[in-house]
N, C-alpha and C positions, 0 to 999 in steps of 0.2 A: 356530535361535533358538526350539524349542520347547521349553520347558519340561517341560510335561506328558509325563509317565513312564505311560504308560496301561498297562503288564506292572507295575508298582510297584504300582498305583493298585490292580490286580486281586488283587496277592498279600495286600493288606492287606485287601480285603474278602471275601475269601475263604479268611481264616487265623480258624479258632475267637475265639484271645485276642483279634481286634480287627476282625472283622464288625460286631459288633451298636453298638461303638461308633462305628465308622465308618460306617454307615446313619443314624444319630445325629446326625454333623455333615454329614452329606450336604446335606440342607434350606438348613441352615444357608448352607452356601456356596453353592448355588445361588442365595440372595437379595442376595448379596454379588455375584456373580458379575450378576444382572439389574442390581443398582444399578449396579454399574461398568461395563456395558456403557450403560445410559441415561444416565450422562455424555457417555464419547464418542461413543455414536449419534444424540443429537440437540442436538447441536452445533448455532448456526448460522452456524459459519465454517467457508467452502468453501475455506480455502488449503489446497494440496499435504499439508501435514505433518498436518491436520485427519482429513484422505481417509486419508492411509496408516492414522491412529489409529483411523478408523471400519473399516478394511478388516482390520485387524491385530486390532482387537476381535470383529469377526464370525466371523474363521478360529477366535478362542480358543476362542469360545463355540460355535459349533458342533460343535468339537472333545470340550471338554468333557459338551455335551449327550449325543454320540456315548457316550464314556466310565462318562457316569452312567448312561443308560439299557441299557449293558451289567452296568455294576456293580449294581442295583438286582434285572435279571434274573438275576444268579447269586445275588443276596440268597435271592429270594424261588423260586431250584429249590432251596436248601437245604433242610430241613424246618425247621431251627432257625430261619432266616431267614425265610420265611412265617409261621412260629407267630408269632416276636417280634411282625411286620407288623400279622397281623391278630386279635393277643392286643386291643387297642385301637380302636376304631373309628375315632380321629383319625390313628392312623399307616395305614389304609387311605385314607381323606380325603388326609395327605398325599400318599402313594404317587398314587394314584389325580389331584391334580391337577397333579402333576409329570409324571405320563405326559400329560394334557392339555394342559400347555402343549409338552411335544415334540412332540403332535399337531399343533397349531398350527403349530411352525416347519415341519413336515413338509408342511403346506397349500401354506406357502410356497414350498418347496425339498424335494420331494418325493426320498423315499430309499426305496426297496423293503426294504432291508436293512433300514434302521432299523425301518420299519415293521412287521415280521417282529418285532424284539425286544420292541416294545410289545404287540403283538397277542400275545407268548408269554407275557410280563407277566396279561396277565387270562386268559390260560389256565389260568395258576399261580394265580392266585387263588379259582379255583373248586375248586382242592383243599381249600380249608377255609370252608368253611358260612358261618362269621364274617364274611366278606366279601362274601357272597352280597346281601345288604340294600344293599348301597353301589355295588354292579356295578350290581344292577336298577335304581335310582332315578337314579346318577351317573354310569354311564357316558357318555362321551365321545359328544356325538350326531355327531361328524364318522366319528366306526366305521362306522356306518350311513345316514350321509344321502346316502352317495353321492362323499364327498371323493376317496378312496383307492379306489376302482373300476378307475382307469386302474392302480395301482401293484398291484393283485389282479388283473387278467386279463394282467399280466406276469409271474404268479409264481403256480404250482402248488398250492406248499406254504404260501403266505400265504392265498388265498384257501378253503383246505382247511381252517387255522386260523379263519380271521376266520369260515368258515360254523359250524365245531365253536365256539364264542367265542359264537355267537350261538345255537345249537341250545342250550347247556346254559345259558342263563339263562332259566328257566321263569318265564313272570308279567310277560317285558318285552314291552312292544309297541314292536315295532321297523316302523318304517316307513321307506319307502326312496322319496325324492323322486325322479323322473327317474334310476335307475339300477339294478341288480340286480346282487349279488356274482357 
């Protein structure tokens, strides 16, 4: 009953003729995608068919989120795909608050893996200067406050990242409440 074709999903944003378009309506649906999930999530009828609707909405969405935040990092290891990003300050803005709210569900429902693709995310963004101004001022303060600690001392290669993430943005004052990478 899943719809979602995530090898389709990949071929199209990762094919020249329809990347940049398809980065384009990405946004897009993702706010489609929040609206339709805050229908049936906060419902306040608890009958049976209610629950499967809230339960069936969270698999999608989750799914999805999985999806985008794959899709976005193969955008942006492209070189054409980074350029496009961070040719505009507002398409790093948006990039950049779409990875914060998968931060957030990640608070919630904490994913190593996923975590790992966002963290490669502003990896990538540090190969073009342009984006440098949006990292230091905007980054996600849950990077560094200590959220994702437990999901980096389970994972070698995340923590490796998240330190290099944090070494090459010069000029950020990064403080760390009650925890160390």
């Amino acid at each position: 009953m899943n719809d979602c074709n995530p090898p389709l999903l990949k071929c199209v944003a990762s094919h020249p003729d329809t990347k940049i378009l398809f980065a384009q309506g990405t946004f897009i649906a993702s706010g489609l995608i929040a609206a339709a999930g805050e229908l049936s999530l906060f419902t306040s009828y608890s009958i049976r068919p209610f629950e499967y609707l809230r339960l069936a909405t969270l698999g999608v969405m989750g799914a999805l989120v999985k999806v985008a935040t794959f899709i976005v990092q193969k955008l942006l290891m492209d070189d054409v795909g980074l350029q496009y990003i961070c040719y505009l300050p507002e398409r790093v803005f948006a990039v950049n608050h779409a990875l914060e709210n998968v931060l957030a569900s990640l608070a919630e429902q904490p994913s190593t893996r996923l975590l790992k693709h966002v963290i490669r995310c502003y990896l990538r963004f540090l190969d073009d200067g342009r984006s440098l101004w949006v990292l230091r001022n905007f980054l996600p303060k849950r990077l560094t406050d200590g959220t994702f600690d437990h999901c980096l001392r389970e994972d070698q290669t995340a923590r490796m990242w998240m330190q290099q993430l944090l070494d090459n943005l010069p000029g950020r004052p990064v403080t760390k409440e009650g925890g160390g990478i």
